[in-house]
C-alpha atoms as one frame of an Amber mdcrd trajectory, in Angstrom:
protein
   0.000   0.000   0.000   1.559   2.875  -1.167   1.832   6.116   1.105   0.431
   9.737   0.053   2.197  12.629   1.261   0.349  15.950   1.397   2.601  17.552
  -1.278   2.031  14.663  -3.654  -2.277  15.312  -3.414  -1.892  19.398  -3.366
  -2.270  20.826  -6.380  -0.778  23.885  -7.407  -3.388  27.079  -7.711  -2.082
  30.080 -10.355  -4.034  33.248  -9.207  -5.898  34.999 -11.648  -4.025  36.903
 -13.796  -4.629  41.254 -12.492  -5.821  43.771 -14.094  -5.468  47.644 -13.406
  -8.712  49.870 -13.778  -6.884  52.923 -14.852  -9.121  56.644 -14.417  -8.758
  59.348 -16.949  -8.509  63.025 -16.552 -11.613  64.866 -18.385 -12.505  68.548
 -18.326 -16.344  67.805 -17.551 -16.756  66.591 -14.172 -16.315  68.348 -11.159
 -13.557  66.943  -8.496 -16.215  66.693  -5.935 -18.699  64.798  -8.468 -15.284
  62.255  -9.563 -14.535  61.313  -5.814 -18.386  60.619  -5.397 -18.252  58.082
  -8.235 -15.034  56.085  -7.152 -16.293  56.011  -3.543 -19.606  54.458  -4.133
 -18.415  51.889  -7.171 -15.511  50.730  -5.179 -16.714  49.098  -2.165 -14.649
  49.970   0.856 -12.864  53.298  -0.724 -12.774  56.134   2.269 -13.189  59.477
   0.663  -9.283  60.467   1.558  -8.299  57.449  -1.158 -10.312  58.804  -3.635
  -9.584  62.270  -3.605  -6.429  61.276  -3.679  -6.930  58.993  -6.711  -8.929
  61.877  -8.593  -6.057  64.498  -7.850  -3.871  62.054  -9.290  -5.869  61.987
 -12.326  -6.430  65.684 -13.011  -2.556  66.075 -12.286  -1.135  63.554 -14.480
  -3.837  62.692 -16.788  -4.142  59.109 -15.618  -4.731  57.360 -12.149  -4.934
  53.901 -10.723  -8.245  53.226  -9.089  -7.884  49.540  -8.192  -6.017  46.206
  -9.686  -7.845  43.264  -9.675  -8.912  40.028 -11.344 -10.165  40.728 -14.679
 -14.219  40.260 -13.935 -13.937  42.486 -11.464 -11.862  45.119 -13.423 -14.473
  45.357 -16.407 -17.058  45.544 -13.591 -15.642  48.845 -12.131 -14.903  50.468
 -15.392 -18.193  50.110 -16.707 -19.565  51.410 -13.654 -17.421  54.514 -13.812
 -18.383  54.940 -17.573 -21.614  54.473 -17.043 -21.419  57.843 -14.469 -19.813
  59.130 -16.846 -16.200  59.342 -16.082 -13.528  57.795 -18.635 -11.864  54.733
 -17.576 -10.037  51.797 -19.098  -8.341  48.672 -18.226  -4.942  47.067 -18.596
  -3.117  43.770 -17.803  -0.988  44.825 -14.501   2.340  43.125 -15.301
């Protein structure tokens, strides 16, 4: 009777491959209106984090809002289109 050892019966789990939701500077929406939006489509995000993210934006033209698996990516950047803020996603190497 042969013996199992634990290492021989795990198997080996790759995480899901990341993906960075990326927020766009735009000359429409007020600050005030942009740190609305990320707080209530990113569940958990204190208002400090995203004024910080939207700042980030309107300085540099582009911001990271969150990286995450890739459902949960498209997820957010529809939502933030869809209140009508410009956002995009990207593989986070």
């Amino acid at each position: 009777m042969a013996v199992e050892t634990i290492e021989q019966r795990s198997t080996v789990r790759k995480l899901a491959p990341r993906y960075r939701v990326l927020l766009h500077n735009d000359d429409f929406n007020s600050m005030e209106y942009v740190t609305q939006v990320l707080m209530q489509t990113v569940a958990g995000m204190t208002q400090p984090q995203a004024v910080s993210i939207m700042m980030e934006a309107h300085t540099n033209g582009l911001a990271l809002v969150i990286a995450c698996a890739q459902e949960h990516a498209e997820f957010y950047c529809e939502t933030l289109k869809n209140n009508g803020l410009t956002s995009t996603i990207e593989p986070d190497e």
